[in-house]
Gaussian input, Z-matrix of N, CA and C with variables (Angstrom, degrees):
# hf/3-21g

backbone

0 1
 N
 C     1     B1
 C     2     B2     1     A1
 N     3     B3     2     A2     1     D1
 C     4     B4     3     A3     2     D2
 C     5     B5     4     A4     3     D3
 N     6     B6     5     A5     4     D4
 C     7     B7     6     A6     5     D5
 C     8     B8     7     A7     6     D6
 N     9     B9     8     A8     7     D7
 C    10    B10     9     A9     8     D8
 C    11    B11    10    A10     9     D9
 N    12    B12    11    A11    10    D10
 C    13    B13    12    A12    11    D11
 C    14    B14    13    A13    12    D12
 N    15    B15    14    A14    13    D13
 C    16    B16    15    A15    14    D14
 C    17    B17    16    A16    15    D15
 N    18    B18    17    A17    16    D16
 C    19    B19    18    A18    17    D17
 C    20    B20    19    A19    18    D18
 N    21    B21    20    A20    19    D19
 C    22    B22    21    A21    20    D20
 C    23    B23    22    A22    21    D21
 N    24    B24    23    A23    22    D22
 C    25    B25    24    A24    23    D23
 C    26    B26    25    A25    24    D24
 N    27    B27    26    A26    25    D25
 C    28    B28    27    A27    26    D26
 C    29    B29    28    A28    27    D27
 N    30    B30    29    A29    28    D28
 C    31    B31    30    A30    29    D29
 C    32    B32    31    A31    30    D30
 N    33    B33    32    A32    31    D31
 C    34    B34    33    A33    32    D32
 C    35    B35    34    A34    33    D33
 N    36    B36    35    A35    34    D34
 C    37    B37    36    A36    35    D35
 C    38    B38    37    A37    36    D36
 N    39    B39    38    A38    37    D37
 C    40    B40    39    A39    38    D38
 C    41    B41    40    A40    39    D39
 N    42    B42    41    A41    40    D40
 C    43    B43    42    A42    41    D41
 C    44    B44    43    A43    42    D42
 N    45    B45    44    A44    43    D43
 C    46    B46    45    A45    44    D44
 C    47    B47    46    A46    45    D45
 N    48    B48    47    A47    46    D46
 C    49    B49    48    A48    47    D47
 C    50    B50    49    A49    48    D48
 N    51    B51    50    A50    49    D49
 C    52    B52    51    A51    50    D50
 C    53    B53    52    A52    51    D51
 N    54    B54    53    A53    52    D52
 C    55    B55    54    A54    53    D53
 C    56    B56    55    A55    54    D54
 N    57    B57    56    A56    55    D55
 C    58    B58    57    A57    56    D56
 C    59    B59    58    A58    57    D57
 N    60    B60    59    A59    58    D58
 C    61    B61    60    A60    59    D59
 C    62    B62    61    A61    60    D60
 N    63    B63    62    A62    61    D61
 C    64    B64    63    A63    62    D62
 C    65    B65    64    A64    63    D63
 N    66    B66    65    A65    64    D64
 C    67    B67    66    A66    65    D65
 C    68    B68    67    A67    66    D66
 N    69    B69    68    A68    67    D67
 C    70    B70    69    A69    68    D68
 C    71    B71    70    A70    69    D69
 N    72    B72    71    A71    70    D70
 C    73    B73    72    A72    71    D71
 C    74    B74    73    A73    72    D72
 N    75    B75    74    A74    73    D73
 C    76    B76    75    A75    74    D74
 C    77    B77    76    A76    75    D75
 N    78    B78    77    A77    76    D76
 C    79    B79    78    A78    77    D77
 C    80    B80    79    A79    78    D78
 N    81    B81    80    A80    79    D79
 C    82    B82    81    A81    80    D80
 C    83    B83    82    A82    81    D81
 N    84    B84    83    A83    82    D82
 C    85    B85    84    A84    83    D83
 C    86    B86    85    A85    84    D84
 N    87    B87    86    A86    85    D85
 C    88    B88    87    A87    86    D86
 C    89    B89    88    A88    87    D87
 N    90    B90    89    A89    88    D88
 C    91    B91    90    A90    89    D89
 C    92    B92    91    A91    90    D90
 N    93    B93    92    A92    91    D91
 C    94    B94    93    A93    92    D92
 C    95    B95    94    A94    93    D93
 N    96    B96    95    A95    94    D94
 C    97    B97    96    A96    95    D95
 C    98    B98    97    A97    96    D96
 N    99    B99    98    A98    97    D97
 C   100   B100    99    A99    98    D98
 C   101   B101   100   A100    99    D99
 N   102   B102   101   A101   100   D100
 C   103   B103   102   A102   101   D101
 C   104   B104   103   A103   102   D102
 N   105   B105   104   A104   103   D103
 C   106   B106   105   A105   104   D104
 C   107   B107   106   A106   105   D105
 N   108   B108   107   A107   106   D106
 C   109   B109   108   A108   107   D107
 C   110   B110   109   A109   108   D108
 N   111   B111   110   A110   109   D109
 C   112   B112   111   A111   110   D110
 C   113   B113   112   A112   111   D111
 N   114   B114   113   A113   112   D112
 C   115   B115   114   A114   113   D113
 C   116   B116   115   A115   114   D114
 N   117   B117   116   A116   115   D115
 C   118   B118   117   A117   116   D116
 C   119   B119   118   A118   117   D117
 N   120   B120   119   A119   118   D118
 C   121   B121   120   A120   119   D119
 C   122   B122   121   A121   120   D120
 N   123   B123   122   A122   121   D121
 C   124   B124   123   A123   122   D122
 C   125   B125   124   A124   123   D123
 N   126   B126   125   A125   124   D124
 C   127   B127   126   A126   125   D125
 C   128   B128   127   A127   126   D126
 N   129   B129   128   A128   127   D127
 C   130   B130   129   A129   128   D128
 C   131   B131   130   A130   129   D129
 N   132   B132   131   A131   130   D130
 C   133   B133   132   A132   131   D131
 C   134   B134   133   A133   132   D132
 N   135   B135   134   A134   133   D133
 C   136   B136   135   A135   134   D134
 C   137   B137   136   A136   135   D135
 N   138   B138   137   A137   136   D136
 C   139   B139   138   A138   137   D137
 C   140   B140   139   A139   138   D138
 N   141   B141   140   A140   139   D139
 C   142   B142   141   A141   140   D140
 C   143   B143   142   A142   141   D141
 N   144   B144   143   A143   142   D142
 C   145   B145   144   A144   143   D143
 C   146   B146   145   A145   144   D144
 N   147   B147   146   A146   145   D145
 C   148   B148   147   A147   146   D146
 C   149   B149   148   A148   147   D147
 N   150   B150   149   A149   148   D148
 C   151   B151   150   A150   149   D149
 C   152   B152   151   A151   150   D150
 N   153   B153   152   A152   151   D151
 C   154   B154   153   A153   152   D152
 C   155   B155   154   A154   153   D153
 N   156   B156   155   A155   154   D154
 C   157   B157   156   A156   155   D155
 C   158   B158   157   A157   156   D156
 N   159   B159   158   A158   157   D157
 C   160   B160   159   A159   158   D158
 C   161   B161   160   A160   159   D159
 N   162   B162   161   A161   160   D160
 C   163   B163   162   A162   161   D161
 C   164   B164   163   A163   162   D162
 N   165   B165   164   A164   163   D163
 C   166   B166   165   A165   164   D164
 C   167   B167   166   A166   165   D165
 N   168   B168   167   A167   166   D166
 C   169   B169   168   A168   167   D167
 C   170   B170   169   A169   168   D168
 N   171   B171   170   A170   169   D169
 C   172   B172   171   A171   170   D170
 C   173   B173   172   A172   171   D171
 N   174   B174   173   A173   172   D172
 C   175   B175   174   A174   173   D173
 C   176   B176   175   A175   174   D174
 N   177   B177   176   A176   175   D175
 C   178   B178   177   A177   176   D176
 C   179   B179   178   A178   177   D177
 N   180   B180   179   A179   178   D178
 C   181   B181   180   A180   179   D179
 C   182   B182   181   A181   180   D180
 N   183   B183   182   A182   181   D181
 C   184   B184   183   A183   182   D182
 C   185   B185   184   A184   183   D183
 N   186   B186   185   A185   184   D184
 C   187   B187   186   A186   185   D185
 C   188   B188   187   A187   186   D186
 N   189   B189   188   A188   187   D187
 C   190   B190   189   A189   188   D188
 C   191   B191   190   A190   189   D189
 N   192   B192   191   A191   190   D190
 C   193   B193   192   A192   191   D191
 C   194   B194   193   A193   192   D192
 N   195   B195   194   A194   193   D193
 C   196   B196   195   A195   194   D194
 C   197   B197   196   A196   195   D195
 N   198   B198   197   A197   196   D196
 C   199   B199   198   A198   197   D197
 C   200   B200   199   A199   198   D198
 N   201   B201   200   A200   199   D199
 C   202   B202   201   A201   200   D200
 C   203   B203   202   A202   201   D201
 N   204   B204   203   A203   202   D202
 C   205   B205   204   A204   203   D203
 C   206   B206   205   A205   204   D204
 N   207   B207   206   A206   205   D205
 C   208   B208   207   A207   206   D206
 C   209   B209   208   A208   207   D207
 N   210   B210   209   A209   208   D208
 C   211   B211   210   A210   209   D209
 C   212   B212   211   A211   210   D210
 N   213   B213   212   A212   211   D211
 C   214   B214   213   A213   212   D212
 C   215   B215   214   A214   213   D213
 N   216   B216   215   A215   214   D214
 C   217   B217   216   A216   215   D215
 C   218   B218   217   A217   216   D216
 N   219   B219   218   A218   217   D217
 C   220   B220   219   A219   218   D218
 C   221   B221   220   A220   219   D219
 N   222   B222   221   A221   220   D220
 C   223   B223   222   A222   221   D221
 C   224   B224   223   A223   222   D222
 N   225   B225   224   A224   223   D223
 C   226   B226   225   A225   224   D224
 C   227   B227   226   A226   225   D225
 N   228   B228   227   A227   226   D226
 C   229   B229   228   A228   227   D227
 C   230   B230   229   A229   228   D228
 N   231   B231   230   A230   229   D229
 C   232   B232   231   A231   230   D230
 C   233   B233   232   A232   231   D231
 N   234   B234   233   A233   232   D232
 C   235   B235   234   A234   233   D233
 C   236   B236   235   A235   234   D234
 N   237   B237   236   A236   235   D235
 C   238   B238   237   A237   236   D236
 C   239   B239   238   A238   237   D237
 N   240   B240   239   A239   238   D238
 C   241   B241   240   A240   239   D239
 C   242   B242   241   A241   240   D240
 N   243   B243   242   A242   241   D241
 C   244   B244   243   A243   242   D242
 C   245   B245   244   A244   243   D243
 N   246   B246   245   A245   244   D244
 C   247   B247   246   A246   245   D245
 C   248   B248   247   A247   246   D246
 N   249   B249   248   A248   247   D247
 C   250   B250   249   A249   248   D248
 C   251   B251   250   A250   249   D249
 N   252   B252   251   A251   250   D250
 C   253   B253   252   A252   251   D251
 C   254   B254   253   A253   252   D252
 N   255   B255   254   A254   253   D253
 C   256   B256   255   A255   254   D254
 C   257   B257   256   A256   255   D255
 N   258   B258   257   A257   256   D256
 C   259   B259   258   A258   257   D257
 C   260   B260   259   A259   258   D258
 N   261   B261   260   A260   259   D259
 C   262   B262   261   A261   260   D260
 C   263   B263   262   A262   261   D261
 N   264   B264   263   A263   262   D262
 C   265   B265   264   A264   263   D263
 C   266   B266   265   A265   264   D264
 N   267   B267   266   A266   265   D265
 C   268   B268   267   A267   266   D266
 C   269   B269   268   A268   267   D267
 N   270   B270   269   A269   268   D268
 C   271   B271   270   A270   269   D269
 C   272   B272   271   A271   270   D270
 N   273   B273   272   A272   271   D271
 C   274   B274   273   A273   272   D272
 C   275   B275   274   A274   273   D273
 N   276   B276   275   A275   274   D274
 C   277   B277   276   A276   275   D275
 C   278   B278   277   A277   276   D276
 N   279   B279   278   A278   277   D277
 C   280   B280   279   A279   278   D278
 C   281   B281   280   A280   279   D279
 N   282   B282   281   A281   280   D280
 C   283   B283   282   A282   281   D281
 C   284   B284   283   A283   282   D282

   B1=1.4517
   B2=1.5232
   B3=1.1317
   B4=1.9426
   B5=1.5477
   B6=1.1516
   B7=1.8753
   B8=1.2152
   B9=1.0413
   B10=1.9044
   B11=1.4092
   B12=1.4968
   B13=1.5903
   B14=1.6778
   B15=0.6797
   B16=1.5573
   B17=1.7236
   B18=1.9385
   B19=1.2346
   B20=2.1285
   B21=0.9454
   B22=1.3350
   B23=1.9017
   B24=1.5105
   B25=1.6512
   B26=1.5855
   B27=1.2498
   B28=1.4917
   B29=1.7951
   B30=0.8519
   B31=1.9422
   B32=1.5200
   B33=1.3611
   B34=1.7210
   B35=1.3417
   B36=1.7977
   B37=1.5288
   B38=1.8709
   B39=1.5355
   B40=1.5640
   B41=1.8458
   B42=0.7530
   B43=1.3038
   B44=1.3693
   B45=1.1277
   B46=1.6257
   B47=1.3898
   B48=1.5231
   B49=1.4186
   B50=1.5224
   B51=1.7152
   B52=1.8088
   B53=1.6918
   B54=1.1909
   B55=1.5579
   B56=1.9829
   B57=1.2773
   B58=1.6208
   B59=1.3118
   B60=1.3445
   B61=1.5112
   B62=2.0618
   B63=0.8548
   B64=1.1477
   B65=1.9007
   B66=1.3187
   B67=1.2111
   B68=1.2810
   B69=1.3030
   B70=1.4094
   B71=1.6257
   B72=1.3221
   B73=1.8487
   B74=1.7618
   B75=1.5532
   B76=1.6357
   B77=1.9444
   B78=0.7733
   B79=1.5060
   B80=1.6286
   B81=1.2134
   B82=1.6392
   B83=1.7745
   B84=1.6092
   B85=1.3691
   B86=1.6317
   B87=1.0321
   B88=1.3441
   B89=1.2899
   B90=1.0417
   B91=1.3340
   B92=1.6681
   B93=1.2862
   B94=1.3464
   B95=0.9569
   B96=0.9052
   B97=1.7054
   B98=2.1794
   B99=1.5267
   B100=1.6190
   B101=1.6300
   B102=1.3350
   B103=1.3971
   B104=1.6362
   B105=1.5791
   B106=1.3155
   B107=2.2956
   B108=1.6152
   B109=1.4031
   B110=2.0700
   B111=1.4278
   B112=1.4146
   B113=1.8693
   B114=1.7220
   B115=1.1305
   B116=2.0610
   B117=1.4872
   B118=1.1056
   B119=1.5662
   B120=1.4785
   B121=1.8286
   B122=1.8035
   B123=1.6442
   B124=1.5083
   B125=1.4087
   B126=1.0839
   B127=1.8241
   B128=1.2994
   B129=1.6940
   B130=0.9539
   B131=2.0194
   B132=1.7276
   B133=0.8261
   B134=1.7319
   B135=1.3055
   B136=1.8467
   B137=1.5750
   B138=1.4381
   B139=2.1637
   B140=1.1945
   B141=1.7492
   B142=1.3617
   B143=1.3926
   B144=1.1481
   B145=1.7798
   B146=0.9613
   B147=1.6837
   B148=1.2693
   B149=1.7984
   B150=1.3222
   B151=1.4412
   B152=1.6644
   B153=2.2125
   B154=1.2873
   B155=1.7269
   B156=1.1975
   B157=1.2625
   B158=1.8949
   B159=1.1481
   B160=1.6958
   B161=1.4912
   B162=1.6647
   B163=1.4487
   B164=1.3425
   B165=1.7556
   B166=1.4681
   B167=1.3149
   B168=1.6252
   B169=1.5794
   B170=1.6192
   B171=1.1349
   B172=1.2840
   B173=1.7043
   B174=1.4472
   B175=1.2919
   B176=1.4724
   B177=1.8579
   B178=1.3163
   B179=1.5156
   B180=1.5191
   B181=1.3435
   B182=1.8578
   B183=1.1494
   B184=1.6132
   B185=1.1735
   B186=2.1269
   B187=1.0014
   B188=1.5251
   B189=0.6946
   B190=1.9195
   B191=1.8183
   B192=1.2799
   B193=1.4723
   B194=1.6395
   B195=1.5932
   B196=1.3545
   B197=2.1929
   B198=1.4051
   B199=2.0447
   B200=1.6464
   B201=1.5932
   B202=0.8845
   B203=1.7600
   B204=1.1755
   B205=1.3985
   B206=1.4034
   B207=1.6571
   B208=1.3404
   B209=1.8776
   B210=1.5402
   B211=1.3824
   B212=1.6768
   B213=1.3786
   B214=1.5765
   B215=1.2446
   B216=1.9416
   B217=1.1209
   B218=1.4209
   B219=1.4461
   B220=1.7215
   B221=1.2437
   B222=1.3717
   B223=1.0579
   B224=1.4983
   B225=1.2933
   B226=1.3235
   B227=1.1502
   B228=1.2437
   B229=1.5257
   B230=1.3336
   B231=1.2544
   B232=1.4491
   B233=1.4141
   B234=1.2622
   B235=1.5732
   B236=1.4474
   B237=1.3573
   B238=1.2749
   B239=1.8889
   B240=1.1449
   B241=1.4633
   B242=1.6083
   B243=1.2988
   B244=0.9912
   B245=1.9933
   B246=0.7775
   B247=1.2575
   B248=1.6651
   B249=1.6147
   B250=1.6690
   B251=1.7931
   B252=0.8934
   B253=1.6662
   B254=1.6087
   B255=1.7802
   B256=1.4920
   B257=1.3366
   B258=1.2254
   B259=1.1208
   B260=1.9430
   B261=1.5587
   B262=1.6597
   B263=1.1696
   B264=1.4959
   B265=1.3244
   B266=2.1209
   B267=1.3628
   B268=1.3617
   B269=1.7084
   B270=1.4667
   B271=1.8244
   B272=1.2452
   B273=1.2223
   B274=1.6147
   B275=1.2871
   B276=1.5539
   B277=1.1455
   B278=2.1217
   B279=0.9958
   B280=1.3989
   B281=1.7463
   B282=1.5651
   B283=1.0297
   B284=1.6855
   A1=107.85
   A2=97.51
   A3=116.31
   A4=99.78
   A5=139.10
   A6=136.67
   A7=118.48
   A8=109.61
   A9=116.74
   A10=100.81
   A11=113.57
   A12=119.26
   A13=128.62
   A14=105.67
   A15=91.23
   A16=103.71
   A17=85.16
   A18=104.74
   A19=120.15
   A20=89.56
   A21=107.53
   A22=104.27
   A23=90.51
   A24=94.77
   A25=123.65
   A26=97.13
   A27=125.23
   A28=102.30
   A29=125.30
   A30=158.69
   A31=93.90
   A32=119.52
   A33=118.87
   A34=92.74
   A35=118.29
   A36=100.81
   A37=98.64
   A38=102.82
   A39=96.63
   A40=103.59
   A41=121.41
   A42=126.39
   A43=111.88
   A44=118.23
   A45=108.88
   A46=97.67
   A47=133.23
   A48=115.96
   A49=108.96
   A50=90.56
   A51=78.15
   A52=96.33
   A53=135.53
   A54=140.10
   A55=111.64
   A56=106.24
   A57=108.16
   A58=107.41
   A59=134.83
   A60=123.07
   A61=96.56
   A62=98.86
   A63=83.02
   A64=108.01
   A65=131.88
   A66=134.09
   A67=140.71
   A68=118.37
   A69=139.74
   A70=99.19
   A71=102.78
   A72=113.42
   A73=99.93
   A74=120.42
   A75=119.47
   A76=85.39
   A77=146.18
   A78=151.34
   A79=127.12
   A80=90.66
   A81=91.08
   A82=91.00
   A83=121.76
   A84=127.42
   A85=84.46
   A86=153.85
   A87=145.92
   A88=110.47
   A89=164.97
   A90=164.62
   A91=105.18
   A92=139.58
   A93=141.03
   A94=124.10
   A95=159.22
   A96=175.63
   A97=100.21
   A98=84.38
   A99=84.02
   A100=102.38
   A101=128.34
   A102=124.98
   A103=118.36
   A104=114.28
   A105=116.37
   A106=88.45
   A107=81.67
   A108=112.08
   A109=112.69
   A110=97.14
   A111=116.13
   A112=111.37
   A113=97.83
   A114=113.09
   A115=125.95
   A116=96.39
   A117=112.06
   A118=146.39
   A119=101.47
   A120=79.61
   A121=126.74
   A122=104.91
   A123=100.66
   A124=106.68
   A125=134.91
   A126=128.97
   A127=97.40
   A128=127.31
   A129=118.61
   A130=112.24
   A131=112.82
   A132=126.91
   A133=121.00
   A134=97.64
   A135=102.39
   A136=112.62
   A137=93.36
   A138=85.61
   A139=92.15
   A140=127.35
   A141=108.88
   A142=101.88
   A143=129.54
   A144=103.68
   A145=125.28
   A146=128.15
   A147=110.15
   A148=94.40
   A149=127.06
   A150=125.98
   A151=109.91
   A152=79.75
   A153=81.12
   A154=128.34
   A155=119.51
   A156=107.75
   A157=126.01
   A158=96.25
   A159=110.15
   A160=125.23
   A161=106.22
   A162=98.49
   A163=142.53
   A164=110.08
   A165=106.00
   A166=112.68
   A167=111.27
   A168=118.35
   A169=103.82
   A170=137.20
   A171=143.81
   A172=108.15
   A173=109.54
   A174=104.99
   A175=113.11
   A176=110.69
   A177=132.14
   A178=119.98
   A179=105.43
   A180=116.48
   A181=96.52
   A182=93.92
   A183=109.42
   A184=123.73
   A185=110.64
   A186=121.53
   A187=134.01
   A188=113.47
   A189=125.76
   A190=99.76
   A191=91.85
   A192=118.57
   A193=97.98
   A194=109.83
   A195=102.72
   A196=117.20
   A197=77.48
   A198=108.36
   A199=86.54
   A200=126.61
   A201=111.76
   A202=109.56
   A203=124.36
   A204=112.05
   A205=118.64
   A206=143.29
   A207=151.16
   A208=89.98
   A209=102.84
   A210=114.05
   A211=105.70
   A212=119.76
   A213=106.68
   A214=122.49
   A215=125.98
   A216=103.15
   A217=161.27
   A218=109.70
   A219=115.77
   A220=104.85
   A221=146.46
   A222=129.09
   A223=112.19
   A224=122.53
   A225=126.87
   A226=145.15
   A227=123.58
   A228=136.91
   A229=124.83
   A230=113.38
   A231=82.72
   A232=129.65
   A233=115.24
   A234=111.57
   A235=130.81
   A236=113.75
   A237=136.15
   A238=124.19
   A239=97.87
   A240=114.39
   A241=85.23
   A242=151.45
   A243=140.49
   A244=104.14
   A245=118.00
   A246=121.28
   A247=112.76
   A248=112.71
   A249=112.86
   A250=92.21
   A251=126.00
   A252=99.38
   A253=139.40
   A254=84.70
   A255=103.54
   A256=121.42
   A257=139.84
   A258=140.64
   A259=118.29
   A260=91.62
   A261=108.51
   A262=89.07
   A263=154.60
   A264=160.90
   A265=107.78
   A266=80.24
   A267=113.61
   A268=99.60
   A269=112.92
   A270=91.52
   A271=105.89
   A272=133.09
   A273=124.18
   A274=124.65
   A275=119.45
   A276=110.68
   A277=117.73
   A278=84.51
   A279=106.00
   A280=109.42
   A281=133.08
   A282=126.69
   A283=104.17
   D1=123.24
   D2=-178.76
   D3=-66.09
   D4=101.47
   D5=153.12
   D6=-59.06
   D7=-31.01
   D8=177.96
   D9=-51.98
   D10=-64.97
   D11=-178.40
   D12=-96.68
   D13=93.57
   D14=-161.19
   D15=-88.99
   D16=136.37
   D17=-176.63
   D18=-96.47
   D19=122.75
   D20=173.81
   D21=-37.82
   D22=-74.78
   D23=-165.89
   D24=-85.15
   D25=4.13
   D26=-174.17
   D27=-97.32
   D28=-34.77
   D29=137.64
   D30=-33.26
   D31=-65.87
   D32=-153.62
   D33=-74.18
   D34=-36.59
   D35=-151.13
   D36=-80.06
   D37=-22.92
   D38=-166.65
   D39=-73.58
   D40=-32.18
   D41=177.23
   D42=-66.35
   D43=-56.23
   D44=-174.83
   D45=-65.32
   D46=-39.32
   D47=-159.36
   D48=-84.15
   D49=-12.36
   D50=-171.08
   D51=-84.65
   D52=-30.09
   D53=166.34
   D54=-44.34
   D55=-51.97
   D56=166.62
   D57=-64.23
   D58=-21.43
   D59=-175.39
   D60=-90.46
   D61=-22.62
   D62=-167.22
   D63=-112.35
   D64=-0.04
   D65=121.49
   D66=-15.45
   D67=-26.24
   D68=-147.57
   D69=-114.36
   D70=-27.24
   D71=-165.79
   D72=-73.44
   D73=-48.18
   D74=-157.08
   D75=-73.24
   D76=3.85
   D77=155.29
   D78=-80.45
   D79=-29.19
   D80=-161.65
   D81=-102.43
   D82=-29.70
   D83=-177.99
   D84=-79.04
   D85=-48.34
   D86=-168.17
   D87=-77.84
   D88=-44.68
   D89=104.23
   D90=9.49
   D91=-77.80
   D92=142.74
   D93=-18.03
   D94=-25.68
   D95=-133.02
   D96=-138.31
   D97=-76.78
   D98=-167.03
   D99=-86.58
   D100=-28.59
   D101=-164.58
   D102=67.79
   D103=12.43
   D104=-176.08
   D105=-97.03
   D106=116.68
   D107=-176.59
   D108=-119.28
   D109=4.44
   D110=171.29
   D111=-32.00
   D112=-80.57
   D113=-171.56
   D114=-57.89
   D115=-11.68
   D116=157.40
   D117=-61.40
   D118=69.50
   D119=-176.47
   D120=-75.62
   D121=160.89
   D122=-177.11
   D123=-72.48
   D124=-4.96
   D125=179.93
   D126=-74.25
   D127=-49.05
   D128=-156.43
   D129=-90.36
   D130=-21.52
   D131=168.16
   D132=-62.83
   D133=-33.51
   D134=179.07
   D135=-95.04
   D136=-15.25
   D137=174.84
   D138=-71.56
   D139=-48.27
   D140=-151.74
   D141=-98.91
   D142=18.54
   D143=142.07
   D144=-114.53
   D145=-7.41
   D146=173.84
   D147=-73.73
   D148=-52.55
   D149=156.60
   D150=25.02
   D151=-103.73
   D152=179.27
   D153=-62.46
   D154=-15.65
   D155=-176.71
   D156=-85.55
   D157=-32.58
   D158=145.49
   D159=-45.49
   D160=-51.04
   D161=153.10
   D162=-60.10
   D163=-20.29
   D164=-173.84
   D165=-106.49
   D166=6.75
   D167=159.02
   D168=-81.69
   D169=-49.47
   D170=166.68
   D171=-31.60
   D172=-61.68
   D173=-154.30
   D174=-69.86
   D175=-31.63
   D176=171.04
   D177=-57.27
   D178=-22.50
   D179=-166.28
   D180=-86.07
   D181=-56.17
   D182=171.24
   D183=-21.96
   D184=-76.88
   D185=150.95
   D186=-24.98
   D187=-74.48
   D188=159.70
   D189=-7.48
   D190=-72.94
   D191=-166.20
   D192=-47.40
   D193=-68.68
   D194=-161.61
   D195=-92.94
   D196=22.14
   D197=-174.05
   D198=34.62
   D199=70.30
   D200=136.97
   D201=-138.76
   D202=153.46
   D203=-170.28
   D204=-113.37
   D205=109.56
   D206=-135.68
   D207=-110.92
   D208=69.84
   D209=179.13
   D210=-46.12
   D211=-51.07
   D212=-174.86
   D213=-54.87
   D214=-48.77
   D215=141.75
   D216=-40.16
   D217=-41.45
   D218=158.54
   D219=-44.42
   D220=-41.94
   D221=-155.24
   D222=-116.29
   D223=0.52
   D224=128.84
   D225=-52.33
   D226=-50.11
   D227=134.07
   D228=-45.93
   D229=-46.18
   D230=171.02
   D231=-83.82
   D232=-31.63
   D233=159.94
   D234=-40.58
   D235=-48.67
   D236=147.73
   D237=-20.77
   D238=-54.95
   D239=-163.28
   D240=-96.71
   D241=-24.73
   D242=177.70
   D243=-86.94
   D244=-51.74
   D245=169.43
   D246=-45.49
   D247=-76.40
   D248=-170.31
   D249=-58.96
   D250=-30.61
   D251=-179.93
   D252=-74.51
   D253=-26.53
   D254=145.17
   D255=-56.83
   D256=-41.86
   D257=-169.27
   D258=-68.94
   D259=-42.92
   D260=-177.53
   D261=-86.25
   D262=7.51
   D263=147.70
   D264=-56.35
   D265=-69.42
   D266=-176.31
   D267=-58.77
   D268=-58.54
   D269=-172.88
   D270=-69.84
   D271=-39.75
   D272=173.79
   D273=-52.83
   D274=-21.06
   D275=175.06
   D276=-89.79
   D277=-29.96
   D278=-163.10
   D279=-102.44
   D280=2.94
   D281=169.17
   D282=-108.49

């Protein structure tokens, strides 16, 4: 992120993504804590990580391509993909 110039939408994307990365945490500390993995189904647990993680081979691949790198996303995804896999970790172990 350029400080010299500051970007408006470059501003929107780091914020929203850093808010979705960190959304993901009051779930994954609650799940950890109680181990109640009930309300979890696996349809909805395996779209969203292969999901997100399909997406963050995509986006990396992208980057590459256009040599520029969309850090707020990387780090949405990857938090993401570290979290939901914890989770399909967590219902398999704990249901």
């Amino acid at each position: 992120m350029d400080f010299k110039k500051f970007d408006f939408f470059q501003f929107l994307g780091w914020f929203g993504n850093i808010i979705l990365s960190i959304g993901v945490i009051p779930q994954v500390y609650q799940t950890f804590i109680t181990h109640d993995v009930d309300s979890f189904s696996w349809s909805f647990l395996l779209m969203w990580a292969f999901g997100v993680f399909f997406t963050f081979i995509y986006i990396i691949s992208d980057n590459y391509k256009v040599k520029k790198f969309q850090w707020p996303l990387l780090l949405n995804y990857f938090v993401n993909i570290i979290a939901t896999f914890y989770l399909v970790i967590a219902k398999f172990l704990y249901s």
